[in-house]
N, C-alpha and C positions, 0 to 999 in steps of 0.2 A: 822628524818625530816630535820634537818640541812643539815645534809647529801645528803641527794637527794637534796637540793635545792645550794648542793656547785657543785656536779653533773651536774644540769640543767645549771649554771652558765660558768662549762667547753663549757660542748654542745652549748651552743648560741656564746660565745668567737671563737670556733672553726668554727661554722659557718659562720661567722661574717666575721673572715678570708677567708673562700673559697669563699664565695661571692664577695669578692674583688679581691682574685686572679684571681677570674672568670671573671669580670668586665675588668680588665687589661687584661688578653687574648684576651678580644673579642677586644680590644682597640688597641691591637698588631696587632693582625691577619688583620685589616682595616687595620691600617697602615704598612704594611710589603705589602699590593696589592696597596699601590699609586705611580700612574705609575711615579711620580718624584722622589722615592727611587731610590741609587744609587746598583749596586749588594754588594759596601762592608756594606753598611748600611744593605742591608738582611741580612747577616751573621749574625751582630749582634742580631740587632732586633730576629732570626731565633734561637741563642743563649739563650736568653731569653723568650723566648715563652718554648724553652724544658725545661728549670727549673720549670717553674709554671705547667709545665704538670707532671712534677717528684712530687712536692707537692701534687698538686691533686689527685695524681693517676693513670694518664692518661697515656695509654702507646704509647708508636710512634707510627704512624701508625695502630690506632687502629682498622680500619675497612679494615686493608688486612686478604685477607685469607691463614693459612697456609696450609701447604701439613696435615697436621692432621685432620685441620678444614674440608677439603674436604671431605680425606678416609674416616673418621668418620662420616658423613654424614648418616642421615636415611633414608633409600628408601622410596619413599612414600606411603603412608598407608592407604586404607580407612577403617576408624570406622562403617559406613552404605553402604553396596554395592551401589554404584554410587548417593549417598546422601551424605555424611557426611565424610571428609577426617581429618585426624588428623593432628596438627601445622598449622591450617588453619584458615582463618577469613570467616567465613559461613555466608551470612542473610538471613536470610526468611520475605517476606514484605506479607500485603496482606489486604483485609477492614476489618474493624469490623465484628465479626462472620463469619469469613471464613475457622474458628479453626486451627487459628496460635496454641493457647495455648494445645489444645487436641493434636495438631500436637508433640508438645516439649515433652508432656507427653509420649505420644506412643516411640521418641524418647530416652527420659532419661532411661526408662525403660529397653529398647533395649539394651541400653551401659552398665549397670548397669550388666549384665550380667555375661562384663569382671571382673574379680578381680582385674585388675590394673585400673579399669576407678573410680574416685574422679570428682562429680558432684559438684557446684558450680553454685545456681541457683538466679539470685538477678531476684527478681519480684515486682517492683513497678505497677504494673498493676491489680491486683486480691487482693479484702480482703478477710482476717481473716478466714470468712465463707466460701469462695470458695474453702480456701486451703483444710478447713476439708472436705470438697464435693470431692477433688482431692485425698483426703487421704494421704496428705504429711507427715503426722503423722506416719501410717502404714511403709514407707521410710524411714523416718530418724530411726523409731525403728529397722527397717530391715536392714539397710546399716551401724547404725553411721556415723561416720566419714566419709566415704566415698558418705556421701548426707547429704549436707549442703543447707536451703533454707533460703533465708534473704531478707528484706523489710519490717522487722515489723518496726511500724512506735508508737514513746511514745507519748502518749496525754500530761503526763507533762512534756515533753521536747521539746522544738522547733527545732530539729536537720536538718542539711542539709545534704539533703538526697544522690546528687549529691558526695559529701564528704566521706561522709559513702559510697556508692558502691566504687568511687575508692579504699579504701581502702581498700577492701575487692577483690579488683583486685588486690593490690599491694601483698596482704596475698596468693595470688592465685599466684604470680607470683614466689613469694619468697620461696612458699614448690613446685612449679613446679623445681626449680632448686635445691634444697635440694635433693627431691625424682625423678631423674631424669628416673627414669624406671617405676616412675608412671606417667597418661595421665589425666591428667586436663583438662577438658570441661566446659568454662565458659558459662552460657545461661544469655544476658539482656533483659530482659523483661520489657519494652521496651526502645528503645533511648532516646523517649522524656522525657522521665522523669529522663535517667541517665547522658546523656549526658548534659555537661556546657550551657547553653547561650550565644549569644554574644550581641551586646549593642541594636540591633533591637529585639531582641525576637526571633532568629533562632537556629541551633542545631550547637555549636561550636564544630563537633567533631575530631577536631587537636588532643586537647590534649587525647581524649579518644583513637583516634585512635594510638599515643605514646604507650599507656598502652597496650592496644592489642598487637600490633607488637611484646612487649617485653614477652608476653607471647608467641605470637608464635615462637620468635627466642630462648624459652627454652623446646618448644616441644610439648606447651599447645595449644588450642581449642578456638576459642570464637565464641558464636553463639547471635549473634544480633538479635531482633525482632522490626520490622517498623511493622507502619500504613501507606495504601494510605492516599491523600489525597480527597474531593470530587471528581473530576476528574480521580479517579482510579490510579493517578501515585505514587511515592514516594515521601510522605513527606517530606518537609523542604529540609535541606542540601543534595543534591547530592554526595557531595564527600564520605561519608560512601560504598555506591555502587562501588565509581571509587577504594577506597581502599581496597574493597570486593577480596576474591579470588575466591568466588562462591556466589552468588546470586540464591532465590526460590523466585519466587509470587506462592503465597498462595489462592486460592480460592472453594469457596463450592459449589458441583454440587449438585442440589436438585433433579434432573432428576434419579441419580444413589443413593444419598446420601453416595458420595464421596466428601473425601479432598485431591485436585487437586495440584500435587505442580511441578510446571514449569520452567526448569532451565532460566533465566536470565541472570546470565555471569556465565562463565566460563576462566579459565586460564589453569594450567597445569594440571585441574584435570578431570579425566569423570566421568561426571555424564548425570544423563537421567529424563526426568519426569518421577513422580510416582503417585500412587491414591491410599488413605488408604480410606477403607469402614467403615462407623460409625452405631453405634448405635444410630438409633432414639432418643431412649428411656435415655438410662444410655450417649449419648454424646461421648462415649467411642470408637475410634479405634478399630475395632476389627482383623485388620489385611491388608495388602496389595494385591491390586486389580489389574486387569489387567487398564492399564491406557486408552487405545484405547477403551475400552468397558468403562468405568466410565466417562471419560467426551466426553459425547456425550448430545445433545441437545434434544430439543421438537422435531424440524423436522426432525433431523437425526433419531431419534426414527420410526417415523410414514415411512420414506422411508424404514426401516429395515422390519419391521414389512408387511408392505404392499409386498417388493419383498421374505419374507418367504413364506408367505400364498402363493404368484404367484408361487413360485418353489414347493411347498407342491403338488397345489390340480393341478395345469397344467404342472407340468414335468420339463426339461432343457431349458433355455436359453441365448444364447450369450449375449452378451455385447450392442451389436447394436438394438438386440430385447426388452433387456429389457428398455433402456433409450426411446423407441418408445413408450411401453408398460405401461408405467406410469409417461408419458410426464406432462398428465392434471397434477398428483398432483404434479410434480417437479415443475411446473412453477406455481400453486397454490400457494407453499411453497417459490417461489425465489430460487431453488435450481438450479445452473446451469449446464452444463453436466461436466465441470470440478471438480465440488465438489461432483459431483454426481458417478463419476469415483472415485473418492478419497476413498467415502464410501462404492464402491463396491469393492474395493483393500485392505481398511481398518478391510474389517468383515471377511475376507477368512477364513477358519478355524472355525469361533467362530459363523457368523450367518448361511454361506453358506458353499458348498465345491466350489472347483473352477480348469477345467484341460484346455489343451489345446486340442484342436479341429482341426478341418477343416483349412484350412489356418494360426493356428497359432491362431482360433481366442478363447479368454478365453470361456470356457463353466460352467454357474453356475447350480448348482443344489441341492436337500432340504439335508439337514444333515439329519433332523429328518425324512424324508421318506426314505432315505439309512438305518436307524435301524429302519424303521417299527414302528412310534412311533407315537401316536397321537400327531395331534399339540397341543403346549401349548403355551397358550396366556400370554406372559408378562405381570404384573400392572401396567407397566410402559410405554404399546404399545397401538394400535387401532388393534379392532378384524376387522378382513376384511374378508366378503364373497366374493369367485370369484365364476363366470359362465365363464368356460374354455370352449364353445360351439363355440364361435366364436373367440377366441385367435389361432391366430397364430403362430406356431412352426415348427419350421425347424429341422427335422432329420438328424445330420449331418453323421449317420451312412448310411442313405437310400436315398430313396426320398425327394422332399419335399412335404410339407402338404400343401391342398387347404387354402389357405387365405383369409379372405374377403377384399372386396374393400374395404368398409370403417373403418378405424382402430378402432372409434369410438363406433363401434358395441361390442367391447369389456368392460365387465360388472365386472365393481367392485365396490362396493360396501362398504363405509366405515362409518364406526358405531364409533364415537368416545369415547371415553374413558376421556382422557384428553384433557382439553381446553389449550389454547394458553394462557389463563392467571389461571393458574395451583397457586393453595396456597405453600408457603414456606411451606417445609418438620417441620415436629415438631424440630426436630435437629436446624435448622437453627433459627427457631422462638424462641427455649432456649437463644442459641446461643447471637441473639440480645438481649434479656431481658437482660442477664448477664452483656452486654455489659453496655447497659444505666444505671444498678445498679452500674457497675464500675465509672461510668461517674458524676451519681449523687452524687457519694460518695464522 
């Protein structure tokens, strides 16, 4: 016991000193830039600054790069094909229940794959009960060491919590540079609650973002998790974003029951949006979706749906025919011909086919009647009866077809399905309970 505490006694004396030395460097370096210094008085001065840097440790020049530092250099890497880059500061923001956290899971698991990826997950956001719901249990039995989850929080200890993940960053930092051909991905779940304070009640994140940096300058990962605020934007402090090297918003389409994730910034890396499809039921990713098709809206819905059936049961039409053709419900919907072209560009392939024609001009026409297939109505669409008896169609092969005078004459018919004020998918309504249970907690 004495021992250690003659130990601890070195440790504080020695600190004691570099604090001081440290004090007087900074007290040099000011005075060595006051423009009444003469050039022999910098020598000096200049003289004495490198001693206390030789103390400390410091070496000249500490942030040039050598010819080593370059060559050696890692090319850059991505861990998730144009989501997730490695030695990177990644955020993903997004509102409550927009399955940030299902998003991370889907994630972890992914990485988990590689034998050299060493998770590192601090979740001050989710209790006790959620984890075993997540089967973090199942992970740590499966991985050890290599899946670490922390946030447990002691009833008889007051601990600060803020405290505790740094240092759990700094333990992250410290076998990052140990095991340097292992890849450390640190996940914060989330800011608020990891990062410090400053004297008004906002998110001081300077000092966190020091700790990051230092991971990523040893090859490690850090994946931040934000909340909007009511207003839909980012929370609190903005600088976490400006020191971002990739930014996702996060959000849940209930339309497709997809998790919509949308790049925000980017710097040297590519990335692209993406859309994982969930499980109503279990909450659960069940894989990666086409993103063009997942987030799509009510109306975009009802305009697809409605030019299937038109190309199904009445044949080909251009571009010009069909924005004529279901004029009433584009401007029923506020859909403009701009966004209306967008969607007809958007679905090529997936709702329609699409060639060129006559003049150059796009010609659409049914996927499902090119394979002879009954139509089949989406749950997610309006069934739509047409009477092609009075539609008009231009043969761009032959003639053209008698037209009616009035375009109006054309009969469509639409049976809705889905109302405009559509209930949250089940996923989404967990989704928020969870949330309030976190909140109440």
């Amino acid at each position: 016991m004495s021992d250690i505490v003659s130990k601890l006694s070195e440790i504080k004396n020695q600190a004691a000193k570099f604090e001081k030395l440290e004090l007087e460097l900074k007290e040099l370096k000011n005075l060595r830039n006051k423009r009444f210094i003469k050039i022999e008085q910098k020598s000096i001065i200049e003289e004495r600054i490198n001693q206390i840097k030789d103390e400390l440790g410091i070496k000249k020049y500490s942030i040039e790069y050598s010819l080593e530092d370059i060559r050696n250099a890692k090319p850059k890497e991505m861990l998730i094909d144009k989501l997730l880059a490695r030695a990177s500061l990644t955020v993903f923001y997004g509102d409550f229940g927009s399955g940030k956290t299902a998003l991370m899971k889907h994630i972890y698991k992914a990485l988990l794959k590689n034998e050299n990826v060493y998770i590192r997950y601090i979740d001050f956001d989710n209790p006790t009960e959620s984890l075993k719901e997540f089967k973090i249990d199942d992970l740590q039995e499966k991985y050890g060491e290599r899946f670490k989850y922390y946030g447990k929080r002691d009833p008889e200890a007051e601990l600060n919590m803020v405290d505790e993940a740094e240092d759990v960053i700094l333990k992250t930092i410290e076998d990052q540079v140990k095991y340097p051909n292992r890849i450390y991905i640190l996940f914060e779940d989330n800011l608020k609650n990891i990062a410090r304070k400053n004297k008004k009640g906002f998110l001081d994140t300077q000092h966190l973002w020091k700790l990051e940096k230092r991971l990523q300058a040893a090859g490690g990962t850090t994946i931040p998790l934000h909340h909007t605020n009511k207003d839909g934007v980012f929370a609190d402090s903005q600088d976490i974003m400006n020191f971002a090297d990739i930014s996702f918003r996060v959000s849940f389409n209930t339309n497709s029951d997809s998790i919509i994730v949308e790049p925000h910034k980017q710097s040297r890396f590519r990335v692209e949006p993406k859309a994982f499809k969930v499980d109503p039921e279990t909450r659960e990713i069940t894989g990666e979706t086409e993103y063009k098709i997942a987030n799509i809206d009510q109306d975009e819905i009802k305009i697809i749906n409605t030019i299937k059936d038109l190309l199904f049961e009445c044949g080909d039409f251009n571009q010009s025919e069909l924005e004529k053709e279901i004029k009433a419900l584009r401007t029923n919907l506020g859909v403009g011909e701009r966004k209306f072209r967008a969607i007809l560009k958007k679905h090529i392939d997936t709702a329609w086919a699409a060639k060129r024609g006559e003049n150059n001009a796009l010609i659409f026409s049914s996927i499902e009647k090119k394979a002879k297939e009954d139509v089949k109505v989406s749950n997610l669409s309006n069934q739509v009866n047409i009477d092609c008896s009075n539609t008009f169609i231009e043969d761009t092969k032959t003639a053209k077809v008698a037209k009616p005078q009035n375009k109006k004459e054309t009969v469509i018919k639409e049976k809705k399905v889905l109302s405009d004020n559509s209930e949250k998918s089940l996923f989404q309504k967990n989704m928020n309970k969870d949330e309030k249970m976190v909140q109440g907690g």
